[in-house]
C-alpha positions as CSV (number, residue, x, y, z in Angstrom):
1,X,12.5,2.1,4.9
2,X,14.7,-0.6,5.7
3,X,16.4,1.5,8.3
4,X,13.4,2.7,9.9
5,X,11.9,-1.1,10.4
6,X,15.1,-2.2,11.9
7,X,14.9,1.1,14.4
8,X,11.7,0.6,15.6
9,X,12.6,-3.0,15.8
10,X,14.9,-2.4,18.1
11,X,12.7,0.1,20.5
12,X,10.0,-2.7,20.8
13,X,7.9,-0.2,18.8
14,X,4.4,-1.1,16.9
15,X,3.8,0.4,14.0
16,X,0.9,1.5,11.9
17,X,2.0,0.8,7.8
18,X,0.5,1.3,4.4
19,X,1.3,-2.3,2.8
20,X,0.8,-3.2,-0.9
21,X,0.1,-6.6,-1.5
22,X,1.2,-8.6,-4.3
23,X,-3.0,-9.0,-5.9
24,X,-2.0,-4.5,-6.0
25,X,-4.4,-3.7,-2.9
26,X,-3.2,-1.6,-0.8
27,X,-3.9,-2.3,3.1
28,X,-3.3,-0.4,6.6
29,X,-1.8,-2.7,9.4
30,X,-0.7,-2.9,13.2
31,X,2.5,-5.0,13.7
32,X,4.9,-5.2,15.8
33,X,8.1,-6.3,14.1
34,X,9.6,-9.5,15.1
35,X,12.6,-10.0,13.0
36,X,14.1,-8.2,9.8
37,X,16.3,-10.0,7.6
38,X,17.3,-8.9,4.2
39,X,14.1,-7.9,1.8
40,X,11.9,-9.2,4.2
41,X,10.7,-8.4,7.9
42,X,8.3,-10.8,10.2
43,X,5.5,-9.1,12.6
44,X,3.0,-10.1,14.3
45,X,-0.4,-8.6,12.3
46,X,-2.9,-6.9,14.7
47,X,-5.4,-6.8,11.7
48,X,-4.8,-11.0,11.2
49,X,-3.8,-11.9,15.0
50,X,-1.1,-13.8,13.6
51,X,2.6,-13.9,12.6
52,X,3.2,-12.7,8.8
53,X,6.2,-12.1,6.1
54,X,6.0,-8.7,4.7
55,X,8.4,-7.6,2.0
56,X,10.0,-4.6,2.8
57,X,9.8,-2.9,-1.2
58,X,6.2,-3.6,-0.5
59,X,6.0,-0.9,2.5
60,X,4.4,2.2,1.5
61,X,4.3,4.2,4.4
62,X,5.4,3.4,7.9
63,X,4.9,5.2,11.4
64,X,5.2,4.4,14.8
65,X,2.3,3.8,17.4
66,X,3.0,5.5,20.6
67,X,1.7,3.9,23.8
68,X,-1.4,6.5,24.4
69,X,-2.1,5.5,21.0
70,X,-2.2,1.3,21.4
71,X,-5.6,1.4,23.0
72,X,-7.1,2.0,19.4
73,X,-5.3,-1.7,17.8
């Protein structure tokens, strides 16, 4: 997973991911990935308009937004 957040880091890429939180709920975000740095990644969250910490054993599922796609954030 790691590898693929530091990929689309580096391709200025959003991504749509499947995120488990630590309560155990399970959410579907927009981010664009700002920085990753050992366990953890930062992004800017579509879904909370604002900069978050997500850990990256927390990822579930992870897939890139393509730019036809962005209208729909």
């Amino acid at each position: 997973m790691r590898k693929d957040l530091v990929k689309y880091f580096n391709r200025g890429r959003i991504v749509e991911l499947m995120y488990l939180s630590k309560a155990g709920e399970i959410s579907k975000r927009k981010v664009r990935i700002l920085k990753v740095q050992g366990d953890i990644f930062y992004a800017y969250c579509f879904k909370q308009k604002a900069k978050r910490t997500f850990r990256i054993d927390q990822v579930l599922a992870l897939a890139p937004i393509f730019p036809h796609e962005r209208g729909v954030i």
